[in-house]
Backbone as CSV, one residue per row, in Angstrom:
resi,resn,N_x,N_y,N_z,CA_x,CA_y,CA_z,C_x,C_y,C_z
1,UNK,29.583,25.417,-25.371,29.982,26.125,-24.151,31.164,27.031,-24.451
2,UNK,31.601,27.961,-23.652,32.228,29.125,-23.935,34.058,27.960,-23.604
3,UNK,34.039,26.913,-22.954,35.511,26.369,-23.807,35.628,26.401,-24.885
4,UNK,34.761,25.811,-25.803,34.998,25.444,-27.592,35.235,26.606,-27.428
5,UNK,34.499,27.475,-27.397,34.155,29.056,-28.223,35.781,29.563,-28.115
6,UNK,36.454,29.502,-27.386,37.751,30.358,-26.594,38.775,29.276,-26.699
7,UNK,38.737,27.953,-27.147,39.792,27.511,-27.682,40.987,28.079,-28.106
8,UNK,40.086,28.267,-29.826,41.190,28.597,-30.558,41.818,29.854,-30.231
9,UNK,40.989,30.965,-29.664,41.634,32.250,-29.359,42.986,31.918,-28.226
10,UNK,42.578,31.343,-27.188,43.457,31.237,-26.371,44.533,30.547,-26.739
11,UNK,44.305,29.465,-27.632,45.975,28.969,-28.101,46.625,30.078,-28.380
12,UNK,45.804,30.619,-29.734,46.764,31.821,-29.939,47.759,32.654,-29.497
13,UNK,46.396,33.495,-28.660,47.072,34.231,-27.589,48.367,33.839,-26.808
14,UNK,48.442,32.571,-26.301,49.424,31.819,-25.693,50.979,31.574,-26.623
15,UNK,50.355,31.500,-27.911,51.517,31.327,-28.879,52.233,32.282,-29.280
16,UNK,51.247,33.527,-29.385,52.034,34.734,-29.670,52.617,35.062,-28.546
17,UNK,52.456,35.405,-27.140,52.984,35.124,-26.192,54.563,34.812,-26.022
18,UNK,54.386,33.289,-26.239,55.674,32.712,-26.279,56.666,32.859,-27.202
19,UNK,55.844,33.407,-28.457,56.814,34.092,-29.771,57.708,35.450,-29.529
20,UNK,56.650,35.996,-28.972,57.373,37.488,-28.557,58.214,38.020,-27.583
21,UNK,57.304,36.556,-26.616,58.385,36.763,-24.943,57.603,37.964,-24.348
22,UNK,56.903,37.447,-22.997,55.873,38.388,-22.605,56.436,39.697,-22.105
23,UNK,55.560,40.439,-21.473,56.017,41.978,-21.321,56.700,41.971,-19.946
24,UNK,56.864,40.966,-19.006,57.324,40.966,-17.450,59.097,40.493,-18.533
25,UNK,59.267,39.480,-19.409,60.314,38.951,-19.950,61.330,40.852,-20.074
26,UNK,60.354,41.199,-21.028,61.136,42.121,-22.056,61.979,43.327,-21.184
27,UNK,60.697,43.648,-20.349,61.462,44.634,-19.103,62.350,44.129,-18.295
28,UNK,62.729,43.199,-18.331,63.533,42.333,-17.038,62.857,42.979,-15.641
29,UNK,61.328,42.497,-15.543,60.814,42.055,-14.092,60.070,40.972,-14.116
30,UNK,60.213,40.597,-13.053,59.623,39.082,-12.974,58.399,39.078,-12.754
31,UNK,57.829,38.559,-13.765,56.435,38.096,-14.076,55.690,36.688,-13.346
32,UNK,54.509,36.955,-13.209,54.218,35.567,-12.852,54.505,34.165,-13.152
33,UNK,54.584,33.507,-11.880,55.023,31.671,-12.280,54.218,31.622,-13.514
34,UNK,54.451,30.496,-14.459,53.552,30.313,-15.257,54.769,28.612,-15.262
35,UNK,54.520,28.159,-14.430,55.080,26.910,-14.769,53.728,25.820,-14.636
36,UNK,52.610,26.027,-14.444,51.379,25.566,-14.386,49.978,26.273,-14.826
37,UNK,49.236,25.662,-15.568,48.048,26.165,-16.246,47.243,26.659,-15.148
38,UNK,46.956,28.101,-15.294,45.947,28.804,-14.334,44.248,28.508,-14.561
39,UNK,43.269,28.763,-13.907,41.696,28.775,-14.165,41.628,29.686,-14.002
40,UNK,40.208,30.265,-14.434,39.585,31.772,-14.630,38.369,31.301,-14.849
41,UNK,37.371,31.664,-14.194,36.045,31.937,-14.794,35.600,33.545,-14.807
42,UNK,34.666,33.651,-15.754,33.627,34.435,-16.197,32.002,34.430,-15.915
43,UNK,31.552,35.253,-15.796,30.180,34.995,-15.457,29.169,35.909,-16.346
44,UNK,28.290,35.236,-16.742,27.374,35.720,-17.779,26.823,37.028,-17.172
45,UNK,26.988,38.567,-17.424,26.556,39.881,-17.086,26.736,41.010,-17.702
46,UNK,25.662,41.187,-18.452,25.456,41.902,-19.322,26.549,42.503,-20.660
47,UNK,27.208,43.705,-19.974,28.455,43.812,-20.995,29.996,43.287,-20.240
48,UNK,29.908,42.669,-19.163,30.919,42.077,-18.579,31.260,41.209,-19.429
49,UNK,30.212,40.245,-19.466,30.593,38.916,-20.310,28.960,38.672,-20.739
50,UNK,29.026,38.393,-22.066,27.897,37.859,-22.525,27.535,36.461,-23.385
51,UNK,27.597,35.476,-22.723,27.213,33.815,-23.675,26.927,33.999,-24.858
52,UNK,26.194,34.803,-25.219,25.445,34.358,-26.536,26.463,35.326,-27.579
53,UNK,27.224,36.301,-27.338,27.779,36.971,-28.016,29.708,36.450,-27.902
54,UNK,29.866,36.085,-26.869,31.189,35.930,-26.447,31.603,36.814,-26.405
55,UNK,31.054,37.732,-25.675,32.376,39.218,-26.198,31.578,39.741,-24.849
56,UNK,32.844,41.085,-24.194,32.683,41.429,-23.031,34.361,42.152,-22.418
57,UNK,33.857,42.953,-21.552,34.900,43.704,-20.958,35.711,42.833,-20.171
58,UNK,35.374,41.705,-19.228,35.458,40.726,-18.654,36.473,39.828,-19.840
59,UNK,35.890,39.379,-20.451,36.615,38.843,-21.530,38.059,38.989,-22.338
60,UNK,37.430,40.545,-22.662,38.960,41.027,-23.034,39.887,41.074,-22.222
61,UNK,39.284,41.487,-21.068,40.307,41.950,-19.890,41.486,40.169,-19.834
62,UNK,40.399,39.589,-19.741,41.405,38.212,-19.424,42.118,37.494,-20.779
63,UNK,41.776,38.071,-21.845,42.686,38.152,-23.163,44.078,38.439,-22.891
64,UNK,43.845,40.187,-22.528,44.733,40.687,-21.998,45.764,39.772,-20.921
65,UNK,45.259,39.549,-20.381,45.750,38.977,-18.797,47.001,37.882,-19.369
66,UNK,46.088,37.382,-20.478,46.904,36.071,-20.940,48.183,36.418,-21.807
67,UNK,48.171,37.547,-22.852,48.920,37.699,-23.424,49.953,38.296,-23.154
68,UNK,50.086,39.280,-22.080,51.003,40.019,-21.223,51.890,38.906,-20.055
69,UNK,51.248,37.979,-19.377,51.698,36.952,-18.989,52.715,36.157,-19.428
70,UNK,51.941,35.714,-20.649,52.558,34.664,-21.035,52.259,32.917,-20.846
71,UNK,51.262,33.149,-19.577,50.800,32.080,-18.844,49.384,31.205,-19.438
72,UNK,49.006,30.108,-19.127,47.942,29.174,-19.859,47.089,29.726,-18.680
73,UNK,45.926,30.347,-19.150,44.727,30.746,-18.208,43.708,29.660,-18.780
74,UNK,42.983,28.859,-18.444,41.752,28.142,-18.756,40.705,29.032,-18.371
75,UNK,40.019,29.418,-19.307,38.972,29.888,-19.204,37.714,29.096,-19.346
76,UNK,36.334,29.676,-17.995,35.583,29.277,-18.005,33.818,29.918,-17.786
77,UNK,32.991,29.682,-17.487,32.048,30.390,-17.426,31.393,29.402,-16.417
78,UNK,30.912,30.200,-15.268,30.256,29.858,-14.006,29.617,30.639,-13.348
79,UNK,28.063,30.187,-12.514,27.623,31.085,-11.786,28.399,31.781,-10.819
80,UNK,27.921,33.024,-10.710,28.335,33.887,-9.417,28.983,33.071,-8.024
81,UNK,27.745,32.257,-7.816,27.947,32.243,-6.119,29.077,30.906,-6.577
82,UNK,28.738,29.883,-7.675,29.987,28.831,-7.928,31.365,29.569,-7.463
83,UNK,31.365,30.655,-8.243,32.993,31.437,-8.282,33.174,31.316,-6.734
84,UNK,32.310,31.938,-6.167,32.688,32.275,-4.880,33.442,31.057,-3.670
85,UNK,32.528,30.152,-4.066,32.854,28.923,-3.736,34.031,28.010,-4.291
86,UNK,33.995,28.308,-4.893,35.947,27.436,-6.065,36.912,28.312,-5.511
87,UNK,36.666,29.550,-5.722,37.844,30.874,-4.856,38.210,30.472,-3.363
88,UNK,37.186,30.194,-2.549,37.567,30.163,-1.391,38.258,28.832,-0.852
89,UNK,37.633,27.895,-1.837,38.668,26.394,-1.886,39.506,26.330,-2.453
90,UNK,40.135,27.339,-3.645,40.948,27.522,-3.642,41.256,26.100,-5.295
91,UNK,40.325,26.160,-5.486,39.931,24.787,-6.563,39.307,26.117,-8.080
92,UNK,39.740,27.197,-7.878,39.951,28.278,-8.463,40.922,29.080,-8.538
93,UNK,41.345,29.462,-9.778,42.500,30.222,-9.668,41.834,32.091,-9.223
94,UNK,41.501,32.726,-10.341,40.662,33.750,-10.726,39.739,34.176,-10.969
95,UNK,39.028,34.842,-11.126,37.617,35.444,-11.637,38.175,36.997,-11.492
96,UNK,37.020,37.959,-12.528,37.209,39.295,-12.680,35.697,40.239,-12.098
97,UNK,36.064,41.383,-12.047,34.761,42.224,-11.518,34.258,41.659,-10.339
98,UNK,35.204,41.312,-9.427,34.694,41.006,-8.216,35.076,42.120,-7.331
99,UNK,33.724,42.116,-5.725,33.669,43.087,-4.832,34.124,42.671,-3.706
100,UNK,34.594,43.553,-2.662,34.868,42.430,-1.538,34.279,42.916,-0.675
101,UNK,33.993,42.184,0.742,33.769,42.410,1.856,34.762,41.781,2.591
102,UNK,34.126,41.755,4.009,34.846,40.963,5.070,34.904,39.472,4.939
103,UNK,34.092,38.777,4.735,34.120,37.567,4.453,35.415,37.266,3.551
104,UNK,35.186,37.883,2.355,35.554,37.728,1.191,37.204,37.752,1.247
105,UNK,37.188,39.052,2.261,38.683,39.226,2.150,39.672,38.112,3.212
106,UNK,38.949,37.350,4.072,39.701,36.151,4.010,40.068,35.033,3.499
107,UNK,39.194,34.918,2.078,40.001,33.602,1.631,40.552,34.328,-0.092
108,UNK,40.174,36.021,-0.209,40.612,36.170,-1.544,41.465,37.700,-1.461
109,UNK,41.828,37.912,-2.666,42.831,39.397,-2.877,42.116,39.987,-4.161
110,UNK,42.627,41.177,-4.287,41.780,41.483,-5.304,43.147,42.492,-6.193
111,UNK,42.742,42.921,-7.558,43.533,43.644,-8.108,42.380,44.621,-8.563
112,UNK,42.325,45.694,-8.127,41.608,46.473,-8.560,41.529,47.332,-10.100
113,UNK,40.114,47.337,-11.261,40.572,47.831,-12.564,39.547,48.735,-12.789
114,UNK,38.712,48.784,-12.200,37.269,50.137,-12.105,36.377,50.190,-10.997
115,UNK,35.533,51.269,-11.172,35.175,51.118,-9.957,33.324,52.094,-10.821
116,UNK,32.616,51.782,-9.888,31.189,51.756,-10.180,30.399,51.899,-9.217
117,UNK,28.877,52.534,-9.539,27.650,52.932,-8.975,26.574,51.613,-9.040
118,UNK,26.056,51.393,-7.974,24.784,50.280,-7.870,23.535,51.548,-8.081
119,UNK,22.458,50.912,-9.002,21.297,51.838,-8.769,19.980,50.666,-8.768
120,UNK,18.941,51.391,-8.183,17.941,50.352,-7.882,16.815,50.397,-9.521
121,UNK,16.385,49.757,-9.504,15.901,49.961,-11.088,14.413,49.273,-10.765
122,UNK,13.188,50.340,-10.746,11.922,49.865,-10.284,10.733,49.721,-10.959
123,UNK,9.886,48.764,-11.218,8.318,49.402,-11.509,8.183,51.047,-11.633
124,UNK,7.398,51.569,-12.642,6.717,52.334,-12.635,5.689,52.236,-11.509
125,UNK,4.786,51.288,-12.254,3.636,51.397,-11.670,3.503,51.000,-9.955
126,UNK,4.716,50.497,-9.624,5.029,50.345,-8.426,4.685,51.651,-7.292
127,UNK,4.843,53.509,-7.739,4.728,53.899,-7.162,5.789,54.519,-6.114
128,UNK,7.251,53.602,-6.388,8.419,53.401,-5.890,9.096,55.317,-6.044
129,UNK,9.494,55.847,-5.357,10.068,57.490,-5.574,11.692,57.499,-4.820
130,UNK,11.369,56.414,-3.523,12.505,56.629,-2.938,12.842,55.412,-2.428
131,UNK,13.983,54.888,-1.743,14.211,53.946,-1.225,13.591,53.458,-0.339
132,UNK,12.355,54.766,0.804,12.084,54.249,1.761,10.680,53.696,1.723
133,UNK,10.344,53.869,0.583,9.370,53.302,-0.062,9.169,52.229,-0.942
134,UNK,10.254,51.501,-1.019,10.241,50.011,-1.127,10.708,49.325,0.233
135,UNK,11.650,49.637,1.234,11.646,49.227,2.363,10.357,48.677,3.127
136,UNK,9.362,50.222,2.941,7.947,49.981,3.952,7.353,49.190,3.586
137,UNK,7.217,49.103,2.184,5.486,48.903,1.481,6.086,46.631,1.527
138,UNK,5.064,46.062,2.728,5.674,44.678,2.558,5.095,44.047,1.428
139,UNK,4.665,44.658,0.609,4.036,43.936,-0.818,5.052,44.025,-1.732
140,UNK,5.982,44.620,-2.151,7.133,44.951,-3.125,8.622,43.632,-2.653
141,UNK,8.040,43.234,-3.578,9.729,41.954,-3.500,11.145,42.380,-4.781
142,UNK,12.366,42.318,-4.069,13.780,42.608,-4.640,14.519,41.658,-5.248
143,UNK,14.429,41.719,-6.649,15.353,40.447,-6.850,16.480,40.787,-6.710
144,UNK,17.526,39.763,-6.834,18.802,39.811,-6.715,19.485,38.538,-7.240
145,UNK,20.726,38.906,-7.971,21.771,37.666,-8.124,22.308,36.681,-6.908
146,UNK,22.175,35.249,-7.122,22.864,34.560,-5.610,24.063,34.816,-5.461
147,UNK,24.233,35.177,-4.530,25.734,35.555,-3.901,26.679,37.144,-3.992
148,UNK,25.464,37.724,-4.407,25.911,39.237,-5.161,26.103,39.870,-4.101
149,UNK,26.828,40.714,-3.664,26.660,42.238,-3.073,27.030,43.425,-3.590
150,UNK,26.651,44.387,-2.673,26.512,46.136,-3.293,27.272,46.649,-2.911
151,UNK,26.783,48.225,-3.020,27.450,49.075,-2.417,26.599,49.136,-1.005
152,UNK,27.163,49.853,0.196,26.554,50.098,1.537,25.226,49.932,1.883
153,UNK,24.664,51.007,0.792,23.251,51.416,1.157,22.192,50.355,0.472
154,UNK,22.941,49.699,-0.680,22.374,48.566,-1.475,22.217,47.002,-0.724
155,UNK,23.399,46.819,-0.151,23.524,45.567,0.640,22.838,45.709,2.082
156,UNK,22.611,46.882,2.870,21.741,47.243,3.995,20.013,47.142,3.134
157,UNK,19.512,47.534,2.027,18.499,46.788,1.825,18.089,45.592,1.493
158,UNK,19.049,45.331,0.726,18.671,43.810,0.566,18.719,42.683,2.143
159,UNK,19.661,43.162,2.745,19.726,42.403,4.052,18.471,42.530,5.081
160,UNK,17.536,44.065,4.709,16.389,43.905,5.476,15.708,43.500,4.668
161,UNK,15.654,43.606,3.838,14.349,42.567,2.636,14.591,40.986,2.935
162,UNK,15.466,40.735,3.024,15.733,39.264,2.918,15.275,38.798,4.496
163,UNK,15.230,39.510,5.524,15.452,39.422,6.721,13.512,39.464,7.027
164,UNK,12.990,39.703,6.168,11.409,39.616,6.311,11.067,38.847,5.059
165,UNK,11.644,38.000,4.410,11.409,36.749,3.491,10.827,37.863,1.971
166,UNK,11.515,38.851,1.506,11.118,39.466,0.426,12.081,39.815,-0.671
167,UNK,13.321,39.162,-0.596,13.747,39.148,-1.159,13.824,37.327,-2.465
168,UNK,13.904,37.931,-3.816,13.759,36.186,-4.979,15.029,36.721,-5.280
169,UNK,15.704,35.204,-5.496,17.276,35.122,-5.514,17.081,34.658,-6.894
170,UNK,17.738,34.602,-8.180,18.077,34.255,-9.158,20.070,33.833,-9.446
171,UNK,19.779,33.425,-10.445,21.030,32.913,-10.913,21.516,33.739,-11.716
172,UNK,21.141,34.633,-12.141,21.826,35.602,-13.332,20.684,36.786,-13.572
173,UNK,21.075,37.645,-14.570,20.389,38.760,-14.855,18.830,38.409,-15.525
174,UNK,19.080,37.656,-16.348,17.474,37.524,-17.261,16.482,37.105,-16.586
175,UNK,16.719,35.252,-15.807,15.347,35.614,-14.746,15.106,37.000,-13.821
176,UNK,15.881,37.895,-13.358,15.491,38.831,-13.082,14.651,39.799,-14.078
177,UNK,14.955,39.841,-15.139,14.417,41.005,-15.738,13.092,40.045,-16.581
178,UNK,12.618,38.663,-16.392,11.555,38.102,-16.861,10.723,38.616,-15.354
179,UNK,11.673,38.743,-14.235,10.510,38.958,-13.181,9.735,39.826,-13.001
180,UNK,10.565,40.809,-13.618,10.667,42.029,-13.232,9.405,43.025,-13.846
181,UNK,9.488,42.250,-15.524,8.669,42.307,-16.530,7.308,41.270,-15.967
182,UNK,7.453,40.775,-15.713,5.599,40.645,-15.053,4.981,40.262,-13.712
183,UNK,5.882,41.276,-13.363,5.646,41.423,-11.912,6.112,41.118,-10.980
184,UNK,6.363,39.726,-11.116,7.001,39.034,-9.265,7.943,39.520,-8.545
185,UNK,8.326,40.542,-9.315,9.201,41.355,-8.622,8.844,42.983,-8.757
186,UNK,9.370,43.753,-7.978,8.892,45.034,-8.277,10.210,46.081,-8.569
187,UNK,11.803,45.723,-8.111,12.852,46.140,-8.358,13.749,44.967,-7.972
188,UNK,15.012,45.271,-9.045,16.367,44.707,-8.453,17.550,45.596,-9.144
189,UNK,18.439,45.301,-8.906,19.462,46.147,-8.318,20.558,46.045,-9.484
190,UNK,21.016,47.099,-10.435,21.722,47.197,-11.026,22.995,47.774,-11.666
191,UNK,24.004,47.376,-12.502,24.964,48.566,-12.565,25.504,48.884,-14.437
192,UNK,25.927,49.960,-14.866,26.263,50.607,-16.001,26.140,49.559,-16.636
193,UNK,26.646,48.259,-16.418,26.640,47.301,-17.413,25.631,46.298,-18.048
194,UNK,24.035,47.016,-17.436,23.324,46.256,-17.322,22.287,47.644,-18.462
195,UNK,22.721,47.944,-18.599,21.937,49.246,-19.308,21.727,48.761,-20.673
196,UNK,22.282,48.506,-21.396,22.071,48.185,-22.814,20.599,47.114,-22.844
197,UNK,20.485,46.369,-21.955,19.627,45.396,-21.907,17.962,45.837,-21.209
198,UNK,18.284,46.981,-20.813,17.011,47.461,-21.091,16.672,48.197,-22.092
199,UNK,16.968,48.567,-22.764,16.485,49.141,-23.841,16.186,47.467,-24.995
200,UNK,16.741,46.878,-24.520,16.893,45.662,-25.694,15.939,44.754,-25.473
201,UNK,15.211,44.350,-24.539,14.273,44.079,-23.931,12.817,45.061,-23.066
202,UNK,13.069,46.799,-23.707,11.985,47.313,-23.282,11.654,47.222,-21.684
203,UNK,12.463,47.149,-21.053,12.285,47.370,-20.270,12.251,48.607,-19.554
204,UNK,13.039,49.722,-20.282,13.080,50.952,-19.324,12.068,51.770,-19.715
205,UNK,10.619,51.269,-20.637,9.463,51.579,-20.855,8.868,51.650,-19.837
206,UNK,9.097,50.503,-18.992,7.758,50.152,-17.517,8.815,50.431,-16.449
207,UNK,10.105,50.966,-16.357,10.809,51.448,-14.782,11.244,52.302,-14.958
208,UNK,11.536,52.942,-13.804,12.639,54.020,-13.363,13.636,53.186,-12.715
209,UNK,15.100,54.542,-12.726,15.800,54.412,-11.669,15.795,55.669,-10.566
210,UNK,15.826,54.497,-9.794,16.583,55.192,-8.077,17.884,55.012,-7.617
211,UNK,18.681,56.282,-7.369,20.022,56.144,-6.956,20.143,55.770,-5.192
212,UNK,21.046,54.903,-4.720,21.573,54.640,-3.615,22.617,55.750,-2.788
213,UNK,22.833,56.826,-3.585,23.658,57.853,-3.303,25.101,57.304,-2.261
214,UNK,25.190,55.726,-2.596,26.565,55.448,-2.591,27.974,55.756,-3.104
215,UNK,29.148,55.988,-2.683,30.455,56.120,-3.470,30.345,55.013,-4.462
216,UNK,30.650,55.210,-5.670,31.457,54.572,-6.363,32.107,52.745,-5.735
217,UNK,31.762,51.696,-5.962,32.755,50.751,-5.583,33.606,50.239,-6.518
218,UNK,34.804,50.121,-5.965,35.883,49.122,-6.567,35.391,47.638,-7.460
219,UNK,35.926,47.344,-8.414,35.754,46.080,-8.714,37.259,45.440,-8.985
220,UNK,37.866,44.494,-9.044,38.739,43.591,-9.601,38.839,42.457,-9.478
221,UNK,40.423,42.103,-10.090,40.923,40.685,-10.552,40.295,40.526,-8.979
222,UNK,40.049,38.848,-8.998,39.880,37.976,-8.108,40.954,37.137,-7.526
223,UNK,41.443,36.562,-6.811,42.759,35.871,-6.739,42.447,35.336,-4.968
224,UNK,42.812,33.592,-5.694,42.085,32.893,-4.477,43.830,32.888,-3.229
225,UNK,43.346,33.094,-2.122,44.492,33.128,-1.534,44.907,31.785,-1.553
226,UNK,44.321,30.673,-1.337,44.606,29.133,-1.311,45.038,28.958,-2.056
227,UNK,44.868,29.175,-3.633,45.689,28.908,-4.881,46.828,29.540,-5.318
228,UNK,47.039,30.715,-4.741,48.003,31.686,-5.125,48.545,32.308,-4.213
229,UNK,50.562,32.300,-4.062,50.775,32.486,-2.768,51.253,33.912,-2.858
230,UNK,50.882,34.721,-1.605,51.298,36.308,-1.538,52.349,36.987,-2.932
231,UNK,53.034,36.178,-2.876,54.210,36.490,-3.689,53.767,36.535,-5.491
232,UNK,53.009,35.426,-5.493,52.632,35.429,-6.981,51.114,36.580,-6.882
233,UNK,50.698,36.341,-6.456,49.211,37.682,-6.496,50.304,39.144,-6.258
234,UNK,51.037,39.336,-5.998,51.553,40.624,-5.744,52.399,41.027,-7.583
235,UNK,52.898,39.805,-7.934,52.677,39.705,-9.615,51.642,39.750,-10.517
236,UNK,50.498,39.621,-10.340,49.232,39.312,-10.752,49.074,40.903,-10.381
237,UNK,48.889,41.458,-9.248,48.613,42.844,-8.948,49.317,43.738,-9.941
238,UNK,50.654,43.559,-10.174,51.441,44.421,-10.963,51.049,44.403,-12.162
239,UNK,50.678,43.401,-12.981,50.139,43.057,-14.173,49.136,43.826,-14.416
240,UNK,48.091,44.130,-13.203,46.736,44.919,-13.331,47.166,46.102,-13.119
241,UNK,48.016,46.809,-12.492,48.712,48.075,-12.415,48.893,48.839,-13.818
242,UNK,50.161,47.736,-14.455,50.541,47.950,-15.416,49.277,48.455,-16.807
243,UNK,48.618,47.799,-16.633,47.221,47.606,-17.877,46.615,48.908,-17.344
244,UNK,45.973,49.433,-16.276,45.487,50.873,-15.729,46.377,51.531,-16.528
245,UNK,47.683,51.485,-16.060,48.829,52.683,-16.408,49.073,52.976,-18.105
246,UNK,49.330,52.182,-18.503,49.351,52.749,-20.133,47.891,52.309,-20.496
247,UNK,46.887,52.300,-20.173,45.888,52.767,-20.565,44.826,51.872,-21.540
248,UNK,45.325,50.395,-21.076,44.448,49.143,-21.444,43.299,49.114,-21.097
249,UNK,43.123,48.991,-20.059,42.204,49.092,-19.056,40.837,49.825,-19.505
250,UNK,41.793,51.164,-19.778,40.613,52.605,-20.557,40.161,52.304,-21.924
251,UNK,41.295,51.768,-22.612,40.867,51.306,-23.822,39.793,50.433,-23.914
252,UNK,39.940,49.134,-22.993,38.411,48.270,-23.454,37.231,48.869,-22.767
253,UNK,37.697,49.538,-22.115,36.064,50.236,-21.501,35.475,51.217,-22.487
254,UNK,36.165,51.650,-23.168,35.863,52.673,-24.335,35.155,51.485,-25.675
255,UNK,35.984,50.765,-24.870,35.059,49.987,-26.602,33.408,49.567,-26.196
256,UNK,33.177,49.872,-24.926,31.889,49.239,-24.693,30.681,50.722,-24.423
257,UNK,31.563,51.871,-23.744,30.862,52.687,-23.109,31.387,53.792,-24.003
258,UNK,30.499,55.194,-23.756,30.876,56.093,-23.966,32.125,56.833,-23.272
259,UNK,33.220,57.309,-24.067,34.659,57.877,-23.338,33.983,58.689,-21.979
260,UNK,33.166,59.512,-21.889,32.802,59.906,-20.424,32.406,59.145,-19.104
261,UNK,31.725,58.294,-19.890,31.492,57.160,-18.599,32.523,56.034,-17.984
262,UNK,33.102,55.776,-19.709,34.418,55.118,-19.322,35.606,55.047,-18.765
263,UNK,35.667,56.795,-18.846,36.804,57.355,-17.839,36.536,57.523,-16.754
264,UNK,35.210,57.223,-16.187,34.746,57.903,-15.207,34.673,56.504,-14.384
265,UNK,34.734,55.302,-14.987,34.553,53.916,-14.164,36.495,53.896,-13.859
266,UNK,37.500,54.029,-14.996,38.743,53.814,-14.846,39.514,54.947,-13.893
267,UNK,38.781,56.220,-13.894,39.863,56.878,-12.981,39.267,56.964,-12.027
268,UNK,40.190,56.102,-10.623,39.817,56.225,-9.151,41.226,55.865,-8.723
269,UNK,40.415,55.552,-7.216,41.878,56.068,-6.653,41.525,54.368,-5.444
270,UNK,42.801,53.106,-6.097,42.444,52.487,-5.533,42.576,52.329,-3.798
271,UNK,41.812,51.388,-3.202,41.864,51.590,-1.888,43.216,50.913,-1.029
């Protein structure tokens, strides 16, 4: 499991840390409590975070997180909708690349570090051209991750798909794209980070994409309000500030994407 795997890195990280005296120390501003070991999970998605590789934007990012700190992050790996559920009890510290809504934004905060396009990703042979043509046709079923949401126009379909029993819920990306690949599904819903894996699995042989002609959404740090009080997430926020600003942030996205796309997820304008 991705503890062993991140052991030894994270001692490290933690040691050099404490060798150097973190970056909130050196500036004389006050950095987060770290008088108690934090949690973090990760969730298996594509170039976010990937199990079988250990490596991921997600990943680094919370490398980062740790070594600038100074603080013991436990890292972990959990489904989607789990996160959602530990966050709001508060039996979670963090998670990364999270979206918010209304719900969401009462039991969590967010630190915002990019921001991104949902696109629908369909059968060929489906016939599929536009959105309103998977809406009509009641033979076409949408997969989707449990507990996921979109952008506007993405989460208004899935809510009428689901709302006439046509939407298959999965746990992660691959049963989707086994569905997807023979049939039981006819589209589900994806973003930049999910691209490499069609080509790697042949999949963008048998689909197209369709755009949602949504803005751009925000993603960030996660931060459970129950676990973390105003005062320390407003440290946690600065930390993610800081990493945008000299240009961390841009850096690991460059290691995954091309510099055009990568600049193009890092420069926004948070909300």
């Amino acid at each position: 499991m991705i503890h062993r795997g991140l052991t030894g890195l994270l001692t490290l990280l933690i040691a050099m840390s404490i060798l150097s005296g973190n970056a909130f120390a050196q500036s004389g501003q006050s950095g987060p409590d770290c008088s108690r070991p934090f949690t973090l999970a990760l969730h298996d998605h594509g170039l976010l975070y990937s199990l079988e590789t250990d490596t991921g934007i997600d990943k680094d990012f919370a490398d980062e997180m740790i070594r600038r700190s100074g603080c013991e992050i436990r890292v972990s790996l959990m489904s989607r909708a789990r996160i959602w559920k530990l966050i709001e009890s508060g039996a979670l510290d963090f998670s990364l690349s999270g979206i918010t809504n209304e719900e969401r934004d009462g039991y969590a905060s967010f630190a915002w570090y990019f921001s991104d396009k949902f696109y629908l990703l369909v059968r060929k042979d489906a016939g599929i051209h536009q959105l309103s043509d998977f809406e009509h046709n009641d033979r076409f079923q949408l997969g989707v991750i449990r507990s996921f949401r979109y952008s506007q126009s993405a989460n208004e379909l899935v809510d009428t798909l689901a709302a006439g029993n046509r939407v298959s819920q999965a746990g992660g990306l691959e049963p989707l794209y086994q569905a997807l690949m023979r049939g039981s599904i006819q589209g589900m819903i994806i973003e930049p980070f999910d691209y490499p894996a069609l080509d790697e699995k042949r999949i963008r042989d048998i689909t197209t994409i369709i755009e949602f002609n949504d803005a751009a959404v925000p993603h960030g740090l996660i931060m459970s309000k129950k676990a973390l009080s105003p005062e320390e997430r407003e440290k946690w926020r600065a930390l993610v500030a800081a990493m945008r600003a000299d240009g961390t942030v841009r850096r690991i996205f460059r290691k995954y994407f091309k510099p055009e796309l990568a600049d193009s997820m890092v420069d926004f304008t948070t909300p």
